[in-house]
C-alpha positions in Angstrom: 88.3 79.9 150.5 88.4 83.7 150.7 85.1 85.5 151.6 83.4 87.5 148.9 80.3 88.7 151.0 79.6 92.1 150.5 76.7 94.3 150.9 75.2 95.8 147.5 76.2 99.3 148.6 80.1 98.0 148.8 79.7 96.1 145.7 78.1 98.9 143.2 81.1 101.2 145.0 83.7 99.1 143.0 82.1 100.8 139.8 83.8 104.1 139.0 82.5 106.8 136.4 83.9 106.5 133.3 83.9 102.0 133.5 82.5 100.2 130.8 79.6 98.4 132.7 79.0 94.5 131.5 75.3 93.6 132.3 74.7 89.3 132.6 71.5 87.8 131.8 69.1 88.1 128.5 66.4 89.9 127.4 64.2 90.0 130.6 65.7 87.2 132.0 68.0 86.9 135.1 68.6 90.7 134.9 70.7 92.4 137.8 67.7 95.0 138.8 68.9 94.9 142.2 72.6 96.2 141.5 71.5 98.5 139.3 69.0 100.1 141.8 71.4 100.5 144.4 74.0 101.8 141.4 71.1 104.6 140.2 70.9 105.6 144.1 74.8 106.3 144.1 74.1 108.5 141.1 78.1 106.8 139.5 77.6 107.7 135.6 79.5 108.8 132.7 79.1 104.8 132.1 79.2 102.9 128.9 76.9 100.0 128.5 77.9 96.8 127.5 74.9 94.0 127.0 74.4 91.0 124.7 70.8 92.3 125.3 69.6 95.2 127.2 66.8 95.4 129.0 65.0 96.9 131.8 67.4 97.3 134.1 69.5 99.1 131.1 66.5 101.4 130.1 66.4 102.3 134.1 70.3 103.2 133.6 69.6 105.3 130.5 67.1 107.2 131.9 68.6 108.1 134.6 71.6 109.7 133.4 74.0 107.2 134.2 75.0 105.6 130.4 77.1 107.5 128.2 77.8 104.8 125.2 75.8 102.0 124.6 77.1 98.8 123.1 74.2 96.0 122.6 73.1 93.8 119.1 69.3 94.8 121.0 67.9 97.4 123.6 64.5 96.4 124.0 61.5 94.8 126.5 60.8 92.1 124.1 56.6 91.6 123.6 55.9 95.1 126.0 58.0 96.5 122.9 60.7 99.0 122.3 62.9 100.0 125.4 60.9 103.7 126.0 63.7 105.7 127.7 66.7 104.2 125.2 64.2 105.4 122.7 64.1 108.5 123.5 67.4 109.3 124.1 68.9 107.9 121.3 66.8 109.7 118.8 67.4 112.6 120.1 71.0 111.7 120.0 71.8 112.6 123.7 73.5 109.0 124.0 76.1 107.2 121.9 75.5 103.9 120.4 78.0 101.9 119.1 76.6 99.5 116.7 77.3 95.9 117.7 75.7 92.2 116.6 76.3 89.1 118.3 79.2 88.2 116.4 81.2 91.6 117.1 80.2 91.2 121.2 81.3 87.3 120.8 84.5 87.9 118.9 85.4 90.7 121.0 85.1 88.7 124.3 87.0 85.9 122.5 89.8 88.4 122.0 90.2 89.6 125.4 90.0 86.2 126.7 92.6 85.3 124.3 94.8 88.2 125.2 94.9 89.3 121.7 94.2 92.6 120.6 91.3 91.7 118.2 89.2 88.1 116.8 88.9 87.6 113.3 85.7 86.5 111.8 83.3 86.2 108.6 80.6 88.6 110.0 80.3 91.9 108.4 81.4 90.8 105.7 79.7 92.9 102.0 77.2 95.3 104.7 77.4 98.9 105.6 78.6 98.2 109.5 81.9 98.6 108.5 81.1 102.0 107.2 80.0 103.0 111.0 82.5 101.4 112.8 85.5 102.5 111.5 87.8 100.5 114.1 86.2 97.2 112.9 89.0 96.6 110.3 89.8 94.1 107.3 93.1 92.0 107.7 94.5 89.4 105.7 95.5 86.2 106.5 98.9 85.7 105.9 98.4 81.6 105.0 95.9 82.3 102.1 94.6 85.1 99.9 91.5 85.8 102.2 91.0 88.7 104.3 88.6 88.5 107.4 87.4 91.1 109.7 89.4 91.8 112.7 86.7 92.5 115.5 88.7 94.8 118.4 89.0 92.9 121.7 86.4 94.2 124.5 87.2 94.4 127.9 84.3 95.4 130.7 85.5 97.2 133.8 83.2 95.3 135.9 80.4 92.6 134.6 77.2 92.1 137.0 76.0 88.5 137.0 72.6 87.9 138.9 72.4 83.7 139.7 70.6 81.8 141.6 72.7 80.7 144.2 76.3 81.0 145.0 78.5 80.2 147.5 80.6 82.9 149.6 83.6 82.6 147.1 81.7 83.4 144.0 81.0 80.2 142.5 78.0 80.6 140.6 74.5 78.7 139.5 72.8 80.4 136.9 70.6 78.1 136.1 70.3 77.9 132.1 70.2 80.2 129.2 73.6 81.6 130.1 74.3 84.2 128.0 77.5 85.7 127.7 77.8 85.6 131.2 80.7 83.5 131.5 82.3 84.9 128.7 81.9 88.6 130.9 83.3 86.7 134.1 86.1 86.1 132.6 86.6 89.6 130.4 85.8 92.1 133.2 88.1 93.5 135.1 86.3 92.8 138.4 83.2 90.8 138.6 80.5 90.9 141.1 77.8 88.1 141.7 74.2 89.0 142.8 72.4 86.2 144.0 69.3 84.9 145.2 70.9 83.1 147.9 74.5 82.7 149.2 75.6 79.2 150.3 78.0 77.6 151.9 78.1 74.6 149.1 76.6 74.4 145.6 74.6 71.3 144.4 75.8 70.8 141.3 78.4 72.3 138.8 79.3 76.3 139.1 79.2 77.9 135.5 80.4 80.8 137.3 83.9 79.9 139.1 84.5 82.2 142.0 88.3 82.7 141.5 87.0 85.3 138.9 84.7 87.0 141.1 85.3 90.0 143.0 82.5 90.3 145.3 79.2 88.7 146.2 76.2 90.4 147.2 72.9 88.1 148.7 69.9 89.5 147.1 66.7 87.8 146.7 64.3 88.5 144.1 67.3 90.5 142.6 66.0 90.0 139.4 62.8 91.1 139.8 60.7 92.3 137.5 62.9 90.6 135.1 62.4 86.3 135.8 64.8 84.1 137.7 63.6 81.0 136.1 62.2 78.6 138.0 62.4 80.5 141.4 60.2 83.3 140.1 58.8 83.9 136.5 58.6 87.4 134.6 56.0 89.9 136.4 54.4 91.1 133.2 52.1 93.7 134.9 54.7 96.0 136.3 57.0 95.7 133.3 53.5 97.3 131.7 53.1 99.7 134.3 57.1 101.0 133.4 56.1 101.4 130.1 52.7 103.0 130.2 53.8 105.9 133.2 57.2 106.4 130.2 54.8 106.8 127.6 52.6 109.8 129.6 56.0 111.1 130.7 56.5 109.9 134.3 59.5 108.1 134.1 60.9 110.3 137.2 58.3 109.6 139.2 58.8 105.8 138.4 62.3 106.1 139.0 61.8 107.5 142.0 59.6 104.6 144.0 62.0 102.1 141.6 64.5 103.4 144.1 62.7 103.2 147.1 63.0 99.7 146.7 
């Protein structure tokens, strides 16, 4: 079994400017807030987001200055409302967004899991998202007089997965509601594990297997704000406090006592 153990400031070094950034986790669930706190103190940008969902932890990017693209089918804080800084920034237009939905993120995994240069699919299909995303393509299929639409393969850089344990070779609990996370494991070009604990043997089934993984960094309450269902749930009141000091303007000084840890 090789060790994996790294500290978070080794692990948020394997991102370079420039990577396409896989985020695990959903909505404000299981989010890797930790990582992305010690990525924002590195100050490594030029980034493009990938995220089933983003989140906080995305918003945080964003604001900072770190995200140059963003590919997500939602950018939001769920019943605290929109995402404020992702907002902003897109109206404005100072960030790219490359519209996605579930199926073109799930067929675009597939493809680079497959090896294949694209997935095709029904979705799309008669609607105006072909119109803005001109490398989403029609093909036909060469056994029938159908044509389907070829979504482009996606391959991540690096994918950050926040579980709840894992063991020092990067086999991973998460712990339900998985996401795309194995899916990104698998994708990414290196994979790093954040965890609330690193042991020496899991109880029960990895749905993270470590022979993907890269690096593993112990970080408990990692998650945090965002829940790490059941050993700590959402904490509602400073997901608030994020949004009320971006709605009077004082994201900065937010950021700045979000990196103080």
């Amino acid at each position: 079994m090789t060790d994996k153990v790294m500290s978070v400031h080794e692990a948020a070094g394997l991102v370079r400017p420039g990577d396409t950034l896989g985020l695990g986790g959903m909505t404000l669930y299981r989010r890797p807030v930790a990582f992305v706190r010690e990525l924002i103190r590195q100050g490594t940008g030029d980034l493009t987001l990938l995220a089933l969902t983003a989140g906080y932890e995305s918003d945080l990017l964003v604001g900072a200055g770190l995200v140059r693209r963003v590919r997500t089918c939602y950018f939001g804080l769920e019943v605290f409302g929109l995402a404020p800084m992702f907002t902003k920034l897109a109206t404005a237009g100072e960030i790219k967004v490359i519209e996605e939905t579930e199926a073109s993120i799930a067929f675009g995994l597939r493809a680079a899991l497959a090896g294949v240069g694209f997935m095709p699919g029904q979705g799309w299909r008669e609607t105006d998202l072909l119109q803005v995303r001109p490398d989403v393509r029609l093909v036909d299929d060469p056994y029938s007089e159908r044509s389907y639409v070829a979504f482009p393969a996606i391959h991540p850089d690096v994918a950050v997965i926040h579980a709840r344990a894992a063991d020092r070779s990067g086999n991973a609990l998460l712990g339900g509601n998985l996401a795309v996370d194995w899916e990104l494991s698998l994708a990414a070009g290196k994979t790093i594990v954040t965890a609330e604990r690193v042991v020496e043997g899991l109880e029960g089934r990895a749905d993270i297997l470590g022979l993907y993984v890269n690096a593993v960094v112990e970080a408990p309450r990692g998650a945090h704000p965002t829940s790490c269902y059941p050993d700590y749930p959402l904490a509602s009141e400073e997901i608030l406090d994020y949004v009320e000091a971006c709605a009077v303007g004082r994201f900065d000084e937010y950021l700045e006592e979000f990196i103080k840890g």
